[in-house]
Each structure stands twice: as structure tokens, then as C-alpha cells.
C-alpha positions as CSV (number, residue, x, y, z in Angstrom):
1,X,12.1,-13.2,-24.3
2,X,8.7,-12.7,-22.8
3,X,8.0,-9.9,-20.0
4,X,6.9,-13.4,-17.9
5,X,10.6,-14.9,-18.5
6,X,12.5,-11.6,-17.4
7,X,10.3,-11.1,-14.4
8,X,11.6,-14.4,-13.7
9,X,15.1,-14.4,-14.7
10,X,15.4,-11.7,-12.3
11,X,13.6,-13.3,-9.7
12,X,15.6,-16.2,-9.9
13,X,19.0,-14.0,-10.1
14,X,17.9,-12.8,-6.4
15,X,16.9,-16.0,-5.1
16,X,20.3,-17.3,-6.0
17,X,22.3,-13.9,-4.7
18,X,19.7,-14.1,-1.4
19,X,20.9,-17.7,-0.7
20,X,24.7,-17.3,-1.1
21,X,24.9,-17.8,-4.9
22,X,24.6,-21.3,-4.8
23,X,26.0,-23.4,-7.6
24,X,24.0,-26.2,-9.5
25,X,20.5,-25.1,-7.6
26,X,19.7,-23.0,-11.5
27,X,16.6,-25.3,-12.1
28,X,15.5,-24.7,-8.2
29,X,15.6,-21.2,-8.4
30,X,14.1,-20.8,-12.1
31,X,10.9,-22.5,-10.6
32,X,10.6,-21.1,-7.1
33,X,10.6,-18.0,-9.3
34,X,8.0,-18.9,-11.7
35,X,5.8,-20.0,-8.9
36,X,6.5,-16.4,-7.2
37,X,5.5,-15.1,-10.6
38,X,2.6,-17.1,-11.0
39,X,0.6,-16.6,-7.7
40,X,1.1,-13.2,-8.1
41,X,-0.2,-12.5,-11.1
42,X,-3.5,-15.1,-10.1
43,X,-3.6,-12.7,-7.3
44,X,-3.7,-9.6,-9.1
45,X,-6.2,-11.4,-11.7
46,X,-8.4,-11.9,-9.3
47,X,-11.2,-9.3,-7.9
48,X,-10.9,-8.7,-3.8
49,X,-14.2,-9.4,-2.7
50,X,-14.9,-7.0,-0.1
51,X,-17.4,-8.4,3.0
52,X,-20.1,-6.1,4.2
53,X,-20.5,-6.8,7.8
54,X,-23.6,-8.1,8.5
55,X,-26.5,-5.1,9.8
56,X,-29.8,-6.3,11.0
57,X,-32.5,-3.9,10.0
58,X,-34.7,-3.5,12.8
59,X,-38.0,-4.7,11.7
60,X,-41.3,-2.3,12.2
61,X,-43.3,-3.2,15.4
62,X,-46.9,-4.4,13.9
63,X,-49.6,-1.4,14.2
64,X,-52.5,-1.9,16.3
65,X,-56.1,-1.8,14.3
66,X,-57.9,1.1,14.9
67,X,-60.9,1.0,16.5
68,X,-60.1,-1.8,19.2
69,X,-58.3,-2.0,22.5
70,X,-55.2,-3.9,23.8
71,X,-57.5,-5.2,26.5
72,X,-60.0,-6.7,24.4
């Protein structure tokens, strides 16, 4: 058996012991499992991306030409 089918086999044992041990329900359990299994390991594939909060760079004032006034 595959390390995927014993994660959930266990899974599946807990859902079933959580919820009263619940004859009949096997099939419900197995794939409520799986589905646990699955999104977790898509998480875990998957690179966090991490947001850099947005910093305005204050932008140089223009330089006056030398040689001339501001009152022209």
C-alpha cells in the first residue's frame, strides 16, 4: 500500500471514530479523506507567494539650470 493510501486509511479511521463510528458511511469517509489528502499536499506543492506592500519612492524634485532665476 502506497504512503497516499495509509495517510488516508488513517484519515478515514478518524473521520469515522470522530463521527460516532458510523456503519455503512466507508465509501464517505474514504473520499472525504482523500480529498483532505489531496488539498494538502496541492498546498504544500505549491510556493506561498509573499506580497511586498506597496512603497512609493519619492521621486527627485527637478534641479533648477544654473545661471537663471525663478523670477525670469
Amino acid at each position: 500500500m502506497s504512503s497516499r493510501e495509509d495517510q488516508i486509511k488513517q484519515r478515514a479511521f478518524a473521520l469515522w471514530e470522530s463521527e460516532g463510528r458510523r456503519h455503512g458511511q466507508d465509501l464517505e469517509y474514504w473520499l472525504r479523506a482523500e480529498a483532505e489528502i489531496i488539498q494538502a499536499e496541492k498546498s504544500a506543492a505549491k510556493p506561498k507567494k509573499t506580497v511586498k506592500p506597496a512603497v512609493e519612492k519619492a521621486k527627485p524634485k527637478p534641479k533648477a539650470k544654473p545661471g537663471k532665476s525663478a523670477k525670469g
